[in-house]
Structures are given as structure tokens and as C-alpha cells.
KOLVEXPA-938956 format. One record per residue (C-alpha): residue in three letters; x, y, z. Coordinates in steps of 0.5 Angstrom, whole numbers, plus 500, padded with zeros to 3 digits. Example, Ala and Ser with C-alpha at 12.3 -4.5 7.8 and 13.67 -1.06 7.14 Angstrom:
% residues 2
(pt ALA (525 491 516)) (pt SER (527 498 514)) 
//
This chain:
% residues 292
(pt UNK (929 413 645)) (pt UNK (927 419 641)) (pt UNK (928 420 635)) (pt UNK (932 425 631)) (pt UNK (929 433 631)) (pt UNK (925 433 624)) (pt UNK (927 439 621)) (pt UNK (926 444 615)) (pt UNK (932 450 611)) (pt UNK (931 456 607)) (pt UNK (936 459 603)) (pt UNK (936 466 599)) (pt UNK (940 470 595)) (pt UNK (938 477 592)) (pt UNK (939 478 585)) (pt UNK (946 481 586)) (pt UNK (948 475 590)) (pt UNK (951 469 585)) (pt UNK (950 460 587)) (pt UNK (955 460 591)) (pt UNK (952 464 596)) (pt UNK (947 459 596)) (pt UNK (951 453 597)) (pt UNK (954 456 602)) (pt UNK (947 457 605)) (pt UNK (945 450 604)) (pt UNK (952 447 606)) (pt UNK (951 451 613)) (pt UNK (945 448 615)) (pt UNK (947 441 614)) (pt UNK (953 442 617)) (pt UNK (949 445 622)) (pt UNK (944 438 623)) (pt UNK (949 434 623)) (pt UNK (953 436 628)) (pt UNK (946 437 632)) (pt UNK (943 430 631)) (pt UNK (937 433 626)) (pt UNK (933 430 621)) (pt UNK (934 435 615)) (pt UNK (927 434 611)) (pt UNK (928 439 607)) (pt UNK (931 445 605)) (pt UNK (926 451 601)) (pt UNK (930 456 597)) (pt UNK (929 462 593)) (pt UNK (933 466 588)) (pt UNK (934 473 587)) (pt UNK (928 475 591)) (pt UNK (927 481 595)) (pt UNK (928 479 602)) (pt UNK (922 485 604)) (pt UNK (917 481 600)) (pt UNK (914 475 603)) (pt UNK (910 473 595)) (pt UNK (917 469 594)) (pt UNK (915 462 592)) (pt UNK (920 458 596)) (pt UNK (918 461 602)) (pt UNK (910 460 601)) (pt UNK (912 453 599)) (pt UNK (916 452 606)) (pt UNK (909 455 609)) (pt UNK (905 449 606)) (pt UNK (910 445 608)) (pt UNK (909 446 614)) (pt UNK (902 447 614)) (pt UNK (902 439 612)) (pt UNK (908 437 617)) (pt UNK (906 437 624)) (pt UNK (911 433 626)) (pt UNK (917 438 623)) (pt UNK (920 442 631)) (pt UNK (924 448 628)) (pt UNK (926 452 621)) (pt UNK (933 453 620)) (pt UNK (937 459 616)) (pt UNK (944 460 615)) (pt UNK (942 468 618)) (pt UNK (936 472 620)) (pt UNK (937 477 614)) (pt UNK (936 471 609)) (pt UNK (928 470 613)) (pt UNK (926 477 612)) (pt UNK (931 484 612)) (pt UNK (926 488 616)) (pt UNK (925 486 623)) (pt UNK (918 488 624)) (pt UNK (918 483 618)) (pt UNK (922 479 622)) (pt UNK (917 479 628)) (pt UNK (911 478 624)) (pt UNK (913 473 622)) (pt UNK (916 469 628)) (pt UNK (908 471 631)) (pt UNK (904 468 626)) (pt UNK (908 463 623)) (pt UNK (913 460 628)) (pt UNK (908 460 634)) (pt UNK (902 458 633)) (pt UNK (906 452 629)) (pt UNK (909 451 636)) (pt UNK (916 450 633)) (pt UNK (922 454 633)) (pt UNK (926 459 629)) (pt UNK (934 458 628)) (pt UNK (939 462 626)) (pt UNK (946 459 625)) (pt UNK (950 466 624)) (pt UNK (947 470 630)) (pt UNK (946 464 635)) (pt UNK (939 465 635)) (pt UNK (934 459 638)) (pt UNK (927 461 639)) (pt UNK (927 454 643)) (pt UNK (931 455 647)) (pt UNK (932 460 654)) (pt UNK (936 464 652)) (pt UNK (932 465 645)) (pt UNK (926 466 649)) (pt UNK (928 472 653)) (pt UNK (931 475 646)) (pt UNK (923 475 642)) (pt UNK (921 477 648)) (pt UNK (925 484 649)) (pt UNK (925 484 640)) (pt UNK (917 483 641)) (pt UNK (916 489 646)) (pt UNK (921 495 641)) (pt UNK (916 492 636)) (pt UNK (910 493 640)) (pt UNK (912 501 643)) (pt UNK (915 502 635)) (pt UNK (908 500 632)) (pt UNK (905 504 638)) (pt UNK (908 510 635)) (pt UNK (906 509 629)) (pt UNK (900 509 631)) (pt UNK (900 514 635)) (pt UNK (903 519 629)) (pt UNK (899 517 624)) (pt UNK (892 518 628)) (pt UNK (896 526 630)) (pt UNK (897 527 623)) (pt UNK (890 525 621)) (pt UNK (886 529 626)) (pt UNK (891 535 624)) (pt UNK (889 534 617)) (pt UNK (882 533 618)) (pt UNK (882 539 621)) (pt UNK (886 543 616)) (pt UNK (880 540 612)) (pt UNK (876 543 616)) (pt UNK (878 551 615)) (pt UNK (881 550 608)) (pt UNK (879 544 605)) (pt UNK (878 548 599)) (pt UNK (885 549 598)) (pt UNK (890 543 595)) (pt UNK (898 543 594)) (pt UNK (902 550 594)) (pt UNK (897 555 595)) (pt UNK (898 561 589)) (pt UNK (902 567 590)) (pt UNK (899 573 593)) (pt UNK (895 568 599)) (pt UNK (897 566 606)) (pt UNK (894 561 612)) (pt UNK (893 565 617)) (pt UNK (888 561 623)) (pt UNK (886 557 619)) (pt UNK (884 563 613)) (pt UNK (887 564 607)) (pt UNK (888 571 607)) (pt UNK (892 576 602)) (pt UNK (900 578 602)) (pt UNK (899 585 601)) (pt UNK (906 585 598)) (pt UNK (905 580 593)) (pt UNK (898 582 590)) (pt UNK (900 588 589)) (pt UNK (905 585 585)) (pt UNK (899 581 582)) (pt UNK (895 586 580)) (pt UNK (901 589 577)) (pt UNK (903 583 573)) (pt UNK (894 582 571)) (pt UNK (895 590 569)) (pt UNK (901 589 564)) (pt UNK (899 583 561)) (pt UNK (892 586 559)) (pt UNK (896 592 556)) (pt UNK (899 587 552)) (pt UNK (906 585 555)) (pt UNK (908 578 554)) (pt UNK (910 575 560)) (pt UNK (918 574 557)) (pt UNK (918 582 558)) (pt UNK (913 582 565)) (pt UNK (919 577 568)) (pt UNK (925 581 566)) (pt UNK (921 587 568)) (pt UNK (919 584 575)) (pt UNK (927 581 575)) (pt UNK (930 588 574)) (pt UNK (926 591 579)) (pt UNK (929 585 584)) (pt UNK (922 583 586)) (pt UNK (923 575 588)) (pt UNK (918 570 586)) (pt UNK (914 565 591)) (pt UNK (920 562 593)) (pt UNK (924 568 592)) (pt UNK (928 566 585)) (pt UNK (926 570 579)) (pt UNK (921 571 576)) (pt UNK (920 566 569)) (pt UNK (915 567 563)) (pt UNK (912 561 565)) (pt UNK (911 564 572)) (pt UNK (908 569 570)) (pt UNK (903 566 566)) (pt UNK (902 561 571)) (pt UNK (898 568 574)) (pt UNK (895 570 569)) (pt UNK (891 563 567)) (pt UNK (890 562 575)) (pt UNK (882 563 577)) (pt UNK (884 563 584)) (pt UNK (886 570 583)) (pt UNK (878 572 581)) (pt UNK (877 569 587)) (pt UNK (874 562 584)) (pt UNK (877 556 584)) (pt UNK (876 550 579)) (pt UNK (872 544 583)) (pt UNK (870 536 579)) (pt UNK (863 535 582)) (pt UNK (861 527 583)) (pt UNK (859 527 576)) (pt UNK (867 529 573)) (pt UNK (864 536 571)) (pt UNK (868 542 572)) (pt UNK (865 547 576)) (pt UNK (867 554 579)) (pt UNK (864 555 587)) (pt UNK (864 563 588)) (pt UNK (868 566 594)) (pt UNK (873 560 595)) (pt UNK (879 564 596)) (pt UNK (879 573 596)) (pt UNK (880 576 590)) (pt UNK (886 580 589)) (pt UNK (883 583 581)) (pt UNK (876 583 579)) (pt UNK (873 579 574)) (pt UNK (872 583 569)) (pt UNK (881 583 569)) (pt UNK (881 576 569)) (pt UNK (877 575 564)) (pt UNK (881 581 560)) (pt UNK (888 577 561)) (pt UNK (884 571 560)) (pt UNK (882 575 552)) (pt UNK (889 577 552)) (pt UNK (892 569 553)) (pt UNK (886 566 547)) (pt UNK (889 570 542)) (pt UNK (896 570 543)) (pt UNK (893 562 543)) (pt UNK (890 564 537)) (pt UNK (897 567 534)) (pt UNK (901 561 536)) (pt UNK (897 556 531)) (pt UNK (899 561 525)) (pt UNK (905 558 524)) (pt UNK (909 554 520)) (pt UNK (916 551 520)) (pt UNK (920 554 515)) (pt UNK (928 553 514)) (pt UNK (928 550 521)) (pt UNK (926 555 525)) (pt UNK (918 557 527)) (pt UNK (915 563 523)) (pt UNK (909 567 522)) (pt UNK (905 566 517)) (pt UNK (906 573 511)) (pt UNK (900 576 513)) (pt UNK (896 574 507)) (pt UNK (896 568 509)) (pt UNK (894 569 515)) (pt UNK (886 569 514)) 
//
């Protein structure tokens, strides 16, 4: 006479869920054993972990019970969910657990047996979806990669949203005429020592759209003026963590000698700003005797 199917539990609940859940659970697959005839050898549980991750200790210590138990037929669970959340979770794990271990997978809820015909027929049509999805994946990321590795190669020197005033055109930067010159404009006021609360309000009233077509703020407009790619330059980090300049990066929209001017023009604004002093709970400058 053969002996009763030696099996194994597992039981889960998240951190929302309450013990009971996982008496349920518990009193589920015993109830499912007796019925069945099966030898319930033990029943593995975690509490308030993630059913994505497979670092949950009740889980590993099932496998390593498993792994030392070559006599165990089948692992059941109350439902699929409370094994893995994600199907392709799921599938990876029947693939390098269940099968090579030679035993089946039950879920009592869904009526699944891996073990029987039926279940079979089902890991089959669930196995090759998860095939053609990963294929896919594959497929889409070696596109998005080649289609990088080509954006590399005509502008690798560019990273995140490109400046005001530039554009990709076949694979080129080249300059928005419109927006440089209203680069240009905001370059030459600023030099002529407006500040940027004022160049804003300027460029507002005259209904001119900022790069995502809001108004201009004072804070954009010294975005521009402290922006080297304007000069045509661009800041790079070589091997050593250094800061470097490469010449002829992005087309210049102002010449060197503006930048440098604007750059004059935001040091010693810098300069001002730090003569100052909180009095009366307001910033102040300091009385002009003090200043030196």
C-alpha cells in the first residue's frame, strides 16, 4: 500500500493584513490535506512581507527544506498570490524551484495542480506568454539601447533638457534663431546691470514664452546668464574628477568676452549680497560706512 503524499504549506500575509488572515490560510491547507489523504509535514509562514520579494525568511526556509527532503511531492498554498504577486515571479519560480525539485505546486483557490493534466496544459500556456512578454522586453530594450548608443554618437556631449536657444536637428545641435535672440537680449541687459527680477518682467510684458512656454522667472533668467553653453563651452568631469572646458561643444549664441562680462556682473552682485546683515527681521544692506 502506498503511503500518504508527503507535503509542505506556505502562508503569507502583508503588513495590512491581520493573524487571522493567516489562520485562515493555515486552516485551509489542512483541511485541504485531509480531505486529500496528505501528509502535511510542515507549514512555512511569513508575516508582513512583500509578496514581490523572494528575501522572506519563511519562504527560503521552505526551500531548504526542500532542498534536504527528497521525499516531499507537492507545496501547497491557500492561493497563487500569497507564493509571489507577479506572474513572472510566479513562473520563475515554479521553473527553478518546482521542476527541478520534480514535485508539484497547489493552489487551493484557483484549483491549480501542477501535478495533474490539467495543470500541466495551464504552465504550459502561462510559460510561453511569459516567454513572448520577456522576448519583448528584450527585444525593446536592445531598441532603446541601440537608439541611445546612436544619440551618443552625434550628441553624446549633451545631458538632460538642452538650453534655451538649441535644438536636435539630424542628430546636430543647432541654434533657435528666435530664442537666441532673445538670449542675446537678455545677455546684453544683464550687462547693463538689470537684474533678472526686471529682465523677467521685461521679457513677460512683451509676451515672450519661456522654454516651456510659461513666464519667465528671475531664477530662469539667471539660469541663462550663469549657463557656459551659451559661449559655446561646456563644463565636462575628466577621469580624475577635475572640471574641464572643451571648446566648441555646443554654437555659441554670445561671444566670450559677453559671458565673461555677465559672469563679472553675477560675482559682484555675489559680492553684494554677502554685505548684509538681518536687522529687525528683515535683510538689510549694511550703512555704506561699513561696507569696506
Amino acid at each position: 500500500m502506498r503511503e500518504n503524499k508527503k507535503v509542505v504549506g506556505y502562508i503569507r500575509i502583508s503588513e495590512r493584513e491581520g493573524k487571522k488572515h493567516l489562520n485562515k490560510q493555515r486552516e485551509s491547507i489542512e483541511r485541504y490535506c485531509a480531505v486529500a489523504e496528505y501528509e502535511l509535514c510542515a507549514i512555512f509562514e511569513d508575516k508582513g512581507n512583500n509578496g514581490k520579494d523572494i528575501n522572506r525568511n519563511g519562504y527560503q526556509e521552505m526551500l531548504t527544506f526542500l532542498s534536504k527532503n527528497d521525499d516531499i511531492e507537492a507545496m501547497i498554498v491557500d492561493r497563487l498570490s500569497r507564493i509571489f504577486t507577479k506572474q513572472n515571479a510566479f513562473l520563475d519560480f515554479i521553473q527553478n524551484e518546482i521542476i527541478p525539485r520534480e514535485i508539484s505546486f497547489i493552489a487551493i483557490e484557483e484549483n491549480f495542480d501542477t501535478g495533474t493534466d490539467q495543470g500541466k496544459e495551464t504552465l504550459k500556456v502561462l510559460t510561453s506568454f511569459h516567454h513572448i512578454n520577456r522576448v519583448a522586453k528584450t527585444k525593446k530594450a536592445r531598441s532603446q539601447k541601440e537608439t541611445c548608443l546612436k544619440k551618443e554618437k552625434t550628441v553624446s556631449y549633451v545631458r538632460g533638457e538642452l538650453p534655451y536657444g538649441y535644438r536636435v536637428q539630424d542628430g546636430k545641435l543647432v541654434i533657435h534663431q528666435i530664442e537666441a535672440n532673445v538670449v542675446k537680449e537678455i545677455f546684453t541687459r544683464y550687462g547693463h546691470g538689470h537684474s533678472p527680477h526686471w529682465i523677467a518682467q521685461f521679457l513677460n510684458q512683451e509676451r515672450i514664452p519661456s522654454k516651456r512656454g510659461k513666464k519667465w522667472s528671475h531664477t530662469a533668467i539667471k539660469h541663462v546668464v550663469q549657463n557656459i553653453s551659451y559661449a559655446g563651452l561646456r563644463y565636462r568631469t575628466d577621469n580624475e574628477g577635475n572640471s574641464v572646458v572643451p571648446e566648441n561643444i555646443f554654437p555659441p549664441i554670445v561671444n566670450k568676452y559677453i559671458w565673461e562680462k555677465a559672469r563679472k556682473v553675477t560675482r559682484e552682485r555675489a559680492a553684494a549680497e554677502k554685505k548684509t546683515r538681518y536687522r529687525k527681521g528683515k535683510w538689510e544692506k549694511f550703512p555704506r560706512d561699513l561696507r569696506d
